[in-house]
mmJSON file of the N, C-alpha and C atoms, coordinates in Angstrom:
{"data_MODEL":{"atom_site":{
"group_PDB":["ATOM","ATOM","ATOM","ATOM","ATOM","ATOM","ATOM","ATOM","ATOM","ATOM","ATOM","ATOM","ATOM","ATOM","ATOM","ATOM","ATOM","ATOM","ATOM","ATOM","ATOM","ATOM","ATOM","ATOM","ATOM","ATOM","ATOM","ATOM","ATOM","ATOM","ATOM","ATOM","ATOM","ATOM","ATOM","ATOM","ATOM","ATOM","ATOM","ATOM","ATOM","ATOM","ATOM","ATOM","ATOM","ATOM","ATOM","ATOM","ATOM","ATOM","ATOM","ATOM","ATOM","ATOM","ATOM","ATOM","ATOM","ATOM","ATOM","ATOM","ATOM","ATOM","ATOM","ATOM","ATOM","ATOM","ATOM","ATOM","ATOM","ATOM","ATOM","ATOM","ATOM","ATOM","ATOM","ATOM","ATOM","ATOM","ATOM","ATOM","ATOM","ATOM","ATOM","ATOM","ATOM","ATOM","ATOM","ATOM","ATOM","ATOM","ATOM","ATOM","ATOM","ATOM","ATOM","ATOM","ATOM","ATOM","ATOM","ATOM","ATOM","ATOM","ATOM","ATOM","ATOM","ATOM","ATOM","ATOM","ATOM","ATOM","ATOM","ATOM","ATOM","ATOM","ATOM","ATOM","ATOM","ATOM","ATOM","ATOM","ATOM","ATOM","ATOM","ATOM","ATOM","ATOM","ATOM","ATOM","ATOM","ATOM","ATOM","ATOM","ATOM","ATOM","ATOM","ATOM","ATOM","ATOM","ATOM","ATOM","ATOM","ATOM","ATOM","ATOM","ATOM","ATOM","ATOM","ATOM","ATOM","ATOM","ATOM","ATOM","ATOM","ATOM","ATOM","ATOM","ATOM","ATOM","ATOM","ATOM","ATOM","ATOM","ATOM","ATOM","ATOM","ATOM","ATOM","ATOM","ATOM","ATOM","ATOM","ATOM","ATOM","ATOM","ATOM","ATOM","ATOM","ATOM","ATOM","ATOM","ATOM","ATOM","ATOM","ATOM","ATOM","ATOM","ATOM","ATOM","ATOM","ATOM","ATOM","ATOM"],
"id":[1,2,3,4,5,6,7,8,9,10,11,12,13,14,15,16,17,18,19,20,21,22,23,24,25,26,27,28,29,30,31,32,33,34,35,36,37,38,39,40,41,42,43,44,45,46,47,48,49,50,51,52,53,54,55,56,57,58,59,60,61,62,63,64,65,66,67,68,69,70,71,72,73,74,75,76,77,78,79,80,81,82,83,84,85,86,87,88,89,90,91,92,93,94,95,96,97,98,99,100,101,102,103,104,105,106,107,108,109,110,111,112,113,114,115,116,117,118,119,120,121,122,123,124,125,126,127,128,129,130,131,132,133,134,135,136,137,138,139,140,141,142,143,144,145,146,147,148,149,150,151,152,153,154,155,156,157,158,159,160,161,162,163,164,165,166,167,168,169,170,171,172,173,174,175,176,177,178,179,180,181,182,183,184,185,186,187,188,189,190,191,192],
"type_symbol":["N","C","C","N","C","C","N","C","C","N","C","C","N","C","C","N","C","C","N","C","C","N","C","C","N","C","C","N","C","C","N","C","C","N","C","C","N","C","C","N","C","C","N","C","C","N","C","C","N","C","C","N","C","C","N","C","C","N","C","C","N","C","C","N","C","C","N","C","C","N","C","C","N","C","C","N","C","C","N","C","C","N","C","C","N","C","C","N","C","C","N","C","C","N","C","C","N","C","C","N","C","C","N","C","C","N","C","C","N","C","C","N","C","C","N","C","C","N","C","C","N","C","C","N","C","C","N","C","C","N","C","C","N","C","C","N","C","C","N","C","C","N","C","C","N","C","C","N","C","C","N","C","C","N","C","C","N","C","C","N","C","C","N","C","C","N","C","C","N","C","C","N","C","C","N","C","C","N","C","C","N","C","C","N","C","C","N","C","C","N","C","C"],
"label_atom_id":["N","CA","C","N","CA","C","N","CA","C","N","CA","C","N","CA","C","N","CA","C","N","CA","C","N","CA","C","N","CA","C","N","CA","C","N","CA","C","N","CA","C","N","CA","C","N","CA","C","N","CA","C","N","CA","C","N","CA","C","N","CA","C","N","CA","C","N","CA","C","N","CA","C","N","CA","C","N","CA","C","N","CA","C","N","CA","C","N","CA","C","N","CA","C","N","CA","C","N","CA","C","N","CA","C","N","CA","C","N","CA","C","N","CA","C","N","CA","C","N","CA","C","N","CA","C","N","CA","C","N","CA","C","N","CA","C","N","CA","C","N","CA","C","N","CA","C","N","CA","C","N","CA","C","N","CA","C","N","CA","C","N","CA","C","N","CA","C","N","CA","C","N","CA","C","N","CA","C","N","CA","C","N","CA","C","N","CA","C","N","CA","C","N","CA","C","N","CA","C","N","CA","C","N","CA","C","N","CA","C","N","CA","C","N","CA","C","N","CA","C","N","CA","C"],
"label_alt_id":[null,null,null,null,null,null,null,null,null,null,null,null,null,null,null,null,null,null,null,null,null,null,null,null,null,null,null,null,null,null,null,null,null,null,null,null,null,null,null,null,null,null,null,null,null,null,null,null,null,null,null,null,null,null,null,null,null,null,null,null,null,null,null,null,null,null,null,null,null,null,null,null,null,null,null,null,null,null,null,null,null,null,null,null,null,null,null,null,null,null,null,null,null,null,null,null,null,null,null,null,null,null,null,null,null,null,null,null,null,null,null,null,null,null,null,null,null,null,null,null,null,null,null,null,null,null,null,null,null,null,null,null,null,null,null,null,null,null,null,null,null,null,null,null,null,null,null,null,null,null,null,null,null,null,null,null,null,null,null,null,null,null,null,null,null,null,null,null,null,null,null,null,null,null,null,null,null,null,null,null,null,null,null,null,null,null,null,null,null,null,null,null],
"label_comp_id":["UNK","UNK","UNK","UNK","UNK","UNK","UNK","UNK","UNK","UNK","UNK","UNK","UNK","UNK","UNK","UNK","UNK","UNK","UNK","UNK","UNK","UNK","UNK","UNK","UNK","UNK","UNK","UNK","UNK","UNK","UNK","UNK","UNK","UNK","UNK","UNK","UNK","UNK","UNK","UNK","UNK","UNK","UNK","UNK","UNK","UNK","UNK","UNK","UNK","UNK","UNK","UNK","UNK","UNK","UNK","UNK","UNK","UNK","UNK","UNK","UNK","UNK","UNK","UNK","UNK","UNK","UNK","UNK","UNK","UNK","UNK","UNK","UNK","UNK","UNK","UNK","UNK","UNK","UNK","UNK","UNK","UNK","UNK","UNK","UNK","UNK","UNK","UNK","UNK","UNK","UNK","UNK","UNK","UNK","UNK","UNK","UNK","UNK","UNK","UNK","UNK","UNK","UNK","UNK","UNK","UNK","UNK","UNK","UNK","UNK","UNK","UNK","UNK","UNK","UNK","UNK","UNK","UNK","UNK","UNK","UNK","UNK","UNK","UNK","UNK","UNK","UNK","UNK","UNK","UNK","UNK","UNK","UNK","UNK","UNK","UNK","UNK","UNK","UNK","UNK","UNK","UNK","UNK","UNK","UNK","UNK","UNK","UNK","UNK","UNK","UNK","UNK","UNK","UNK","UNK","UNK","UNK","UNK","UNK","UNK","UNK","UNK","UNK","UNK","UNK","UNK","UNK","UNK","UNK","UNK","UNK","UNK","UNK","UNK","UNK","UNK","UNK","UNK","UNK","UNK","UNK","UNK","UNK","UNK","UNK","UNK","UNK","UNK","UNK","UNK","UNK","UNK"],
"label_asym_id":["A","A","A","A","A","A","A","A","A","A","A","A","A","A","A","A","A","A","A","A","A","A","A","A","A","A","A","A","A","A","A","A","A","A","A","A","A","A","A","A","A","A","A","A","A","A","A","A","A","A","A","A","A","A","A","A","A","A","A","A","A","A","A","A","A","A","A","A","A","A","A","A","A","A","A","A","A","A","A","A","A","A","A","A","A","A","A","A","A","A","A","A","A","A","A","A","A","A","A","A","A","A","A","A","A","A","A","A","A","A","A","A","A","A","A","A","A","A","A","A","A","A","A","A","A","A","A","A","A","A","A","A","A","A","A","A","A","A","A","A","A","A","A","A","A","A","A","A","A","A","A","A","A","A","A","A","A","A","A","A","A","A","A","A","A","A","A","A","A","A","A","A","A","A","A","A","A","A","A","A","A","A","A","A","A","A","A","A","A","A","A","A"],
"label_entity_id":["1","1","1","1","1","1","1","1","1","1","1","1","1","1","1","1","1","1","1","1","1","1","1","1","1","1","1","1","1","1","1","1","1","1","1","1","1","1","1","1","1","1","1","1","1","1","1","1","1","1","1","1","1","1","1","1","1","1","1","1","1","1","1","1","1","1","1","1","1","1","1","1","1","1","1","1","1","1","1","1","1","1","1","1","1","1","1","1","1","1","1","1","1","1","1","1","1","1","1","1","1","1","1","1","1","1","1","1","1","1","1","1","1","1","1","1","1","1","1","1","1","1","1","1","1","1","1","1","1","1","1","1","1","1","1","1","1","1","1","1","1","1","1","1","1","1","1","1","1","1","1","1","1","1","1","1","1","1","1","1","1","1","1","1","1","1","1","1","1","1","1","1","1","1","1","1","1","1","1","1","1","1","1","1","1","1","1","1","1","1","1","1"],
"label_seq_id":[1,1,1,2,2,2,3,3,3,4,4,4,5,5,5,6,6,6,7,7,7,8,8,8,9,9,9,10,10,10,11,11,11,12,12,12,13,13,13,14,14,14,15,15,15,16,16,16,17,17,17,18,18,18,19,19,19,20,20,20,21,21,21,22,22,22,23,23,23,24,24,24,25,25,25,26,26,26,27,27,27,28,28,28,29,29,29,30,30,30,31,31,31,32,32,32,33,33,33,34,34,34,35,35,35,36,36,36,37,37,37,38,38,38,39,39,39,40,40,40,41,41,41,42,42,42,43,43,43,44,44,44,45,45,45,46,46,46,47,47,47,48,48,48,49,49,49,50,50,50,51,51,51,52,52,52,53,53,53,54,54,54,55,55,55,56,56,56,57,57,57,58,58,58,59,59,59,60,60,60,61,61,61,62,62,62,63,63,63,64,64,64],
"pdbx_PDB_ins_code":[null,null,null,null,null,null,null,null,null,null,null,null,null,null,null,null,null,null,null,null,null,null,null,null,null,null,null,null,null,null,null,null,null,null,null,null,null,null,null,null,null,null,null,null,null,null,null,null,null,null,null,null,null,null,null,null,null,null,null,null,null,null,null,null,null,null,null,null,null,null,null,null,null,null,null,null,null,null,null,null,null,null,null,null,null,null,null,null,null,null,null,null,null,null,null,null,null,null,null,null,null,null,null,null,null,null,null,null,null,null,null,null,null,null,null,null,null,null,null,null,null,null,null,null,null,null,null,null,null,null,null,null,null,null,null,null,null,null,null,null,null,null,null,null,null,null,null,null,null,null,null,null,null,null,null,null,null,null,null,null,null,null,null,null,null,null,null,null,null,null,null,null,null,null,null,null,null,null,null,null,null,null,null,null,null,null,null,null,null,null,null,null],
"Cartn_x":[44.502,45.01,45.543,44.754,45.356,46.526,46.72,48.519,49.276,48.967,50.292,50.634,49.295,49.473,50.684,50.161,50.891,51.95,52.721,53.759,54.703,54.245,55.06,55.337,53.889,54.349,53.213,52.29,51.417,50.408,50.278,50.213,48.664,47.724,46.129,45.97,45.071,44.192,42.918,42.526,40.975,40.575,39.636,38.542,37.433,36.814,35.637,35.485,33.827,32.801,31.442,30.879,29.579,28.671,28.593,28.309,28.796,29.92,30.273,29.73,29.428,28.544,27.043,26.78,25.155,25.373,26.169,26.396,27.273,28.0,28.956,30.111,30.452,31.883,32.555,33.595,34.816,34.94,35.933,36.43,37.791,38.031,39.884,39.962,41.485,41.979,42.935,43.491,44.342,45.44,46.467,47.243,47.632,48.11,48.607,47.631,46.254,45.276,44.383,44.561,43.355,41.847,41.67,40.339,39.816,38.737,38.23,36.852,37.317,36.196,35.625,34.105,33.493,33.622,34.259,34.67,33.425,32.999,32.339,33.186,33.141,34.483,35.14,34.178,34.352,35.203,35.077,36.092,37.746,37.158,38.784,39.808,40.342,41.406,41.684,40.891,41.015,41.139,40.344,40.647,41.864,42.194,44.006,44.519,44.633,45.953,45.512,44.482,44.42,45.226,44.44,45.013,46.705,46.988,48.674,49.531,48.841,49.276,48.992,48.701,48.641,46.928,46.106,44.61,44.148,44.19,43.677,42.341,42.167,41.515,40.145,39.631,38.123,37.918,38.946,38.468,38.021,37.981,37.843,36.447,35.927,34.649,34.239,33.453,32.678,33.907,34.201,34.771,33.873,34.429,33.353,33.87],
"Cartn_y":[18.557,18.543,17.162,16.034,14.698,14.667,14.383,14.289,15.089,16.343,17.471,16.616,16.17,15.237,14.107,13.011,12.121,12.332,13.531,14.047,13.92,14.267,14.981,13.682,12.077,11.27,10.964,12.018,11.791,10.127,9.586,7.839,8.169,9.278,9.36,10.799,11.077,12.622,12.483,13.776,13.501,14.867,14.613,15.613,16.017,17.41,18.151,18.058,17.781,18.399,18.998,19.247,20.06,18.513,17.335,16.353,16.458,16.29,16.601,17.326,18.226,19.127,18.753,18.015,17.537,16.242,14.898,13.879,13.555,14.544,14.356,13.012,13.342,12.544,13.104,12.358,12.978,11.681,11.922,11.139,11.058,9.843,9.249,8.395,8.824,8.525,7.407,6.41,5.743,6.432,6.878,6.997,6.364,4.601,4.133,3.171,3.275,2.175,3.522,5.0,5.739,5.405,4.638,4.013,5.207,5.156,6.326,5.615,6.203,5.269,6.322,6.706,8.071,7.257,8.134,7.761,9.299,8.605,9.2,9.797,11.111,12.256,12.073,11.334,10.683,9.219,8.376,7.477,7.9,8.953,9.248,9.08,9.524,8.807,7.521,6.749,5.141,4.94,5.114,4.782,4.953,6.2,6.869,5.617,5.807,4.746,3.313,2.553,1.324,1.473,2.311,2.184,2.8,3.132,3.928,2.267,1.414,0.423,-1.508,-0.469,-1.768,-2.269,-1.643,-2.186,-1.54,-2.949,-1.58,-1.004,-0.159,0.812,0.634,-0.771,-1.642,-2.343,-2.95,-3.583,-2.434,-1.042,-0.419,0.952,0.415,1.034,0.779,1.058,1.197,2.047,1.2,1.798,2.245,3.867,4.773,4.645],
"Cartn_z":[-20.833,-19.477,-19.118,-19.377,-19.361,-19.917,-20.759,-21.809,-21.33,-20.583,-19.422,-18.755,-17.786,-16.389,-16.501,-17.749,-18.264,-18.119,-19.485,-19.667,-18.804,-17.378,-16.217,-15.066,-15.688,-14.653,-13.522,-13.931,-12.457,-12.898,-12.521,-11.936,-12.213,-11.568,-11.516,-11.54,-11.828,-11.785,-11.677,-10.451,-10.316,-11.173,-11.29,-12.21,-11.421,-10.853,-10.721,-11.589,-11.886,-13.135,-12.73,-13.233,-12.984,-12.239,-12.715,-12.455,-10.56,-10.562,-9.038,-8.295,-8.856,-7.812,-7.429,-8.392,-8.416,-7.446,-7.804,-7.044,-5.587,-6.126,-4.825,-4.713,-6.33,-6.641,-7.837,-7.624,-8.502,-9.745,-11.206,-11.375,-11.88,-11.407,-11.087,-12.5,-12.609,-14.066,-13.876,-14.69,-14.435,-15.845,-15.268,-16.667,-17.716,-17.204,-18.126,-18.938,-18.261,-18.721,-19.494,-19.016,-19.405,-19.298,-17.713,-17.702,-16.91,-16.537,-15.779,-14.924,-13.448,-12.484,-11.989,-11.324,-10.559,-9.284,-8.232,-7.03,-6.011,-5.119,-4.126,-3.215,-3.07,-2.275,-0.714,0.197,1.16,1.175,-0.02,-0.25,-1.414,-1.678,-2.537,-1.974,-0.665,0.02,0.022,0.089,0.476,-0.866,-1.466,-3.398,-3.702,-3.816,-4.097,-3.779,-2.241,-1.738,-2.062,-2.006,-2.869,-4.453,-5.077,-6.664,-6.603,-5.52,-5.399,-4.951,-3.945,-3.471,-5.012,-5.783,-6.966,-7.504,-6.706,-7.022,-8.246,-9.352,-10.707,-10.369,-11.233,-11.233,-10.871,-12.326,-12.396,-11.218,-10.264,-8.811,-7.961,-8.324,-7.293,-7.716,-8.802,-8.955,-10.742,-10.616,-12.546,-13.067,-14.515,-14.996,-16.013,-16.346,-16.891,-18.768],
"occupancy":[1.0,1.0,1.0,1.0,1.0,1.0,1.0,1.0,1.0,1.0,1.0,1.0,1.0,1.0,1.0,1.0,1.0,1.0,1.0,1.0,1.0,1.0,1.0,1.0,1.0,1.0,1.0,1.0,1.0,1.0,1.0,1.0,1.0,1.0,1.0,1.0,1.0,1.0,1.0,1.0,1.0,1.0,1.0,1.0,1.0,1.0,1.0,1.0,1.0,1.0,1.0,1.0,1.0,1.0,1.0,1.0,1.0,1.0,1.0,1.0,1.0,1.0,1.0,1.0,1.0,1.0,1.0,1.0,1.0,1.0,1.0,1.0,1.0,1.0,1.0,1.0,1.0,1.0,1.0,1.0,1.0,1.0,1.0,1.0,1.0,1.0,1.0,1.0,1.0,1.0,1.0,1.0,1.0,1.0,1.0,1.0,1.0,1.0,1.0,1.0,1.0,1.0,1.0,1.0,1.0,1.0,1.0,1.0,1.0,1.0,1.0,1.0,1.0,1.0,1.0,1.0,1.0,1.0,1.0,1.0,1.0,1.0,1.0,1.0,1.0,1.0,1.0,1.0,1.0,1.0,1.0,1.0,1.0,1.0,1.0,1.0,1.0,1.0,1.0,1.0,1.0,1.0,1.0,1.0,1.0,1.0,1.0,1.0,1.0,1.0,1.0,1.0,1.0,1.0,1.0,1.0,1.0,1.0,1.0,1.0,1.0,1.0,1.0,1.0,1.0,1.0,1.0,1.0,1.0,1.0,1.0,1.0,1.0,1.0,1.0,1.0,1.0,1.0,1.0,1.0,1.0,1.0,1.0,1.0,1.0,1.0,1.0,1.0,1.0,1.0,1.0,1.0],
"B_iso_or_equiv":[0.0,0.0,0.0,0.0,0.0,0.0,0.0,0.0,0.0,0.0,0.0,0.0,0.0,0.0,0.0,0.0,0.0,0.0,0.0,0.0,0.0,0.0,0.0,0.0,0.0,0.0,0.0,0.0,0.0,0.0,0.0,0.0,0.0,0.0,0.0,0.0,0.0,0.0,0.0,0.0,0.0,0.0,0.0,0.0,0.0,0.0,0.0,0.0,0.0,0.0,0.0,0.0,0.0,0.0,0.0,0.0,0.0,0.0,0.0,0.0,0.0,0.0,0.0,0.0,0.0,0.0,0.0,0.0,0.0,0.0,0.0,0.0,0.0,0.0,0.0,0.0,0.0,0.0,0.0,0.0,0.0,0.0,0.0,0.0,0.0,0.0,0.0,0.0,0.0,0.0,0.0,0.0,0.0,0.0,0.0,0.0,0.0,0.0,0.0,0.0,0.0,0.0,0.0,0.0,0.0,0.0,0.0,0.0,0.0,0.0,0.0,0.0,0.0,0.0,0.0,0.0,0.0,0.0,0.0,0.0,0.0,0.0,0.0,0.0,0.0,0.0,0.0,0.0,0.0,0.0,0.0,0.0,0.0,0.0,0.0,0.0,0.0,0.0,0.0,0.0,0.0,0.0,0.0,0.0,0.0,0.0,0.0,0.0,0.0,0.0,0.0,0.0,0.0,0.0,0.0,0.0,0.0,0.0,0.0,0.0,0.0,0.0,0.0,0.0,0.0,0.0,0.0,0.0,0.0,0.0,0.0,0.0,0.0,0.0,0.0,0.0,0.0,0.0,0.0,0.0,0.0,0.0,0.0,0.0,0.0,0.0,0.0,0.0,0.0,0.0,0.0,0.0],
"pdbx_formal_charge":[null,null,null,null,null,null,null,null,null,null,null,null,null,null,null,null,null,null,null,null,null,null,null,null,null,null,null,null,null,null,null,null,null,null,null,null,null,null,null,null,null,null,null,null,null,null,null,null,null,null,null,null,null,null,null,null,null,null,null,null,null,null,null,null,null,null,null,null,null,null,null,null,null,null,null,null,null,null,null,null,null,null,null,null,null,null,null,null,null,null,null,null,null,null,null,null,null,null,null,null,null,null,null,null,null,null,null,null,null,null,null,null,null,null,null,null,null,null,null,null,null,null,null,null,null,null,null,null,null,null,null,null,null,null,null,null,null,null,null,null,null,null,null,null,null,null,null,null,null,null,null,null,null,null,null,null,null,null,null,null,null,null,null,null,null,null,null,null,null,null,null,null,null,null,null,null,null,null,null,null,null,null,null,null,null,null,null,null,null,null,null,null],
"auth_seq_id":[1,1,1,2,2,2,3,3,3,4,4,4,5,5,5,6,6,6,7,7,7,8,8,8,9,9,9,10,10,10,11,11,11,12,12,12,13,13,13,14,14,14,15,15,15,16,16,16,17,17,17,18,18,18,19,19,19,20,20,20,21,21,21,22,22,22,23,23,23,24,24,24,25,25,25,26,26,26,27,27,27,28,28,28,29,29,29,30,30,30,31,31,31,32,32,32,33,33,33,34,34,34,35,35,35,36,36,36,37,37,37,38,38,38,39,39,39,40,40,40,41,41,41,42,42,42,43,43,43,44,44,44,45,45,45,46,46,46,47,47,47,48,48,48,49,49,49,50,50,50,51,51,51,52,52,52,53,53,53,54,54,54,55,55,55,56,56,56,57,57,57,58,58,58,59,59,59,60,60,60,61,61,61,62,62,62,63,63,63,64,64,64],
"auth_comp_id":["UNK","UNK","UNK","UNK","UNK","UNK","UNK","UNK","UNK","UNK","UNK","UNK","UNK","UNK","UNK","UNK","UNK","UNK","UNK","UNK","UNK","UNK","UNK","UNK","UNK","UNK","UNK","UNK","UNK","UNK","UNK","UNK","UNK","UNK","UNK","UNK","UNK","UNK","UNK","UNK","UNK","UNK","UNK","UNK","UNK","UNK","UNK","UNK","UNK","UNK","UNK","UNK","UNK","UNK","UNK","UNK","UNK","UNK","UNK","UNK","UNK","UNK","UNK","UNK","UNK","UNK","UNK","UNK","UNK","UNK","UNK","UNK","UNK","UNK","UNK","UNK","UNK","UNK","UNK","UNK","UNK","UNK","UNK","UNK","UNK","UNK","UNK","UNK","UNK","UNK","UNK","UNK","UNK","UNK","UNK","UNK","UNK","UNK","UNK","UNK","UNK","UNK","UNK","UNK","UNK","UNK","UNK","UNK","UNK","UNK","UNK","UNK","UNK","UNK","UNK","UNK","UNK","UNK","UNK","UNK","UNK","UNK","UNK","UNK","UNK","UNK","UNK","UNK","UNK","UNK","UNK","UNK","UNK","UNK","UNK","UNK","UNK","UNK","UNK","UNK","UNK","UNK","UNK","UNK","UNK","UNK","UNK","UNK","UNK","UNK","UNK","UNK","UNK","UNK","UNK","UNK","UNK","UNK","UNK","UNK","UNK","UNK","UNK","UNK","UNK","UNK","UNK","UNK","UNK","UNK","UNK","UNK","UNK","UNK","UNK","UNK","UNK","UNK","UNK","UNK","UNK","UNK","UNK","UNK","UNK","UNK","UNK","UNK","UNK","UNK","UNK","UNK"],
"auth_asym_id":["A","A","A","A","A","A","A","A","A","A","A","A","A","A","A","A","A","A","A","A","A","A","A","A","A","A","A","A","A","A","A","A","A","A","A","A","A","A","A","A","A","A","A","A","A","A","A","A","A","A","A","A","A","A","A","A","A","A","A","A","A","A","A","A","A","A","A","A","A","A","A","A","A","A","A","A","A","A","A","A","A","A","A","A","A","A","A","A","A","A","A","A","A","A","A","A","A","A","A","A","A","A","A","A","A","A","A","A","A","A","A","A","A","A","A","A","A","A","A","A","A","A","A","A","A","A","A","A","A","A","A","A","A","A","A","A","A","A","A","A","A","A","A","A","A","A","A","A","A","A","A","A","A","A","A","A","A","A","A","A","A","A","A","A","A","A","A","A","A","A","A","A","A","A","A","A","A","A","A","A","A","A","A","A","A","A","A","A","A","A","A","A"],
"auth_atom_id":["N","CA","C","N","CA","C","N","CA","C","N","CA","C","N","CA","C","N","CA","C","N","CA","C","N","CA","C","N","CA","C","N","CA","C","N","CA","C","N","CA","C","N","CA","C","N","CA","C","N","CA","C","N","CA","C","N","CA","C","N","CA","C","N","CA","C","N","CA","C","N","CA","C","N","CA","C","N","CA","C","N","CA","C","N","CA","C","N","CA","C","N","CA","C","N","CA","C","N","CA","C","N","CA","C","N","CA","C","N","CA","C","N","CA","C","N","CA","C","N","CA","C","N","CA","C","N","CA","C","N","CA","C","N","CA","C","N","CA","C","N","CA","C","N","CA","C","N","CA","C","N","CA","C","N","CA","C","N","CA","C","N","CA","C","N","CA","C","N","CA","C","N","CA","C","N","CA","C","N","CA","C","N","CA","C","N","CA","C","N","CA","C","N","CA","C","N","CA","C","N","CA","C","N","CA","C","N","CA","C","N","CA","C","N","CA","C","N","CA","C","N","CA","C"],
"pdbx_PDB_model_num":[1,1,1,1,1,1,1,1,1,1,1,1,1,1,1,1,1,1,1,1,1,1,1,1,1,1,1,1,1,1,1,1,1,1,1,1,1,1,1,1,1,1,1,1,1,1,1,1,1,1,1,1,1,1,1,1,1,1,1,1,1,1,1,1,1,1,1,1,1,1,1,1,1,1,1,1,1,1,1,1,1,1,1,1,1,1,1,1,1,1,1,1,1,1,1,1,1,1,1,1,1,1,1,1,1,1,1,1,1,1,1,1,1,1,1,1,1,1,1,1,1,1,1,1,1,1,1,1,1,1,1,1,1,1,1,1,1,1,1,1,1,1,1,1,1,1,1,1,1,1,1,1,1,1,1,1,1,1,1,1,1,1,1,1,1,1,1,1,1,1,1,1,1,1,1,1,1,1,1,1,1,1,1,1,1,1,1,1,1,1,1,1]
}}}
């Protein structure tokens, strides 16, 4: 599913996992770094648009 996303251009992708349902976060992809941070669902907006406005990925949570 990642390498479609890529393919087509999309910048980030978030991921549900079974984990999400237990914690109550998602995790956000960076495409061109392929880093991966778990973002808490109440801050995913503000995350997006930071990492959309230039904030890599690692300033803006654990990278996983």
């Amino acid at each position: 599913m990642y390498r479609r996303m890529d393919e087509i251009g999309c910048n980030a992708m978030v991921t549900v996992d079974y984990d999400s349902l237990k914690s109550n976060d998602v995790t956000l992809r960076d495409r061109n770094s392929m880093r991966q941070i778990r973002v808490k669902i109440e801050d995913l907006k503000d995350t997006i648009c930071k990492f959309l406005d230039g904030v890599e990925l690692g300033k803006l949570g654990s990278v996983i």
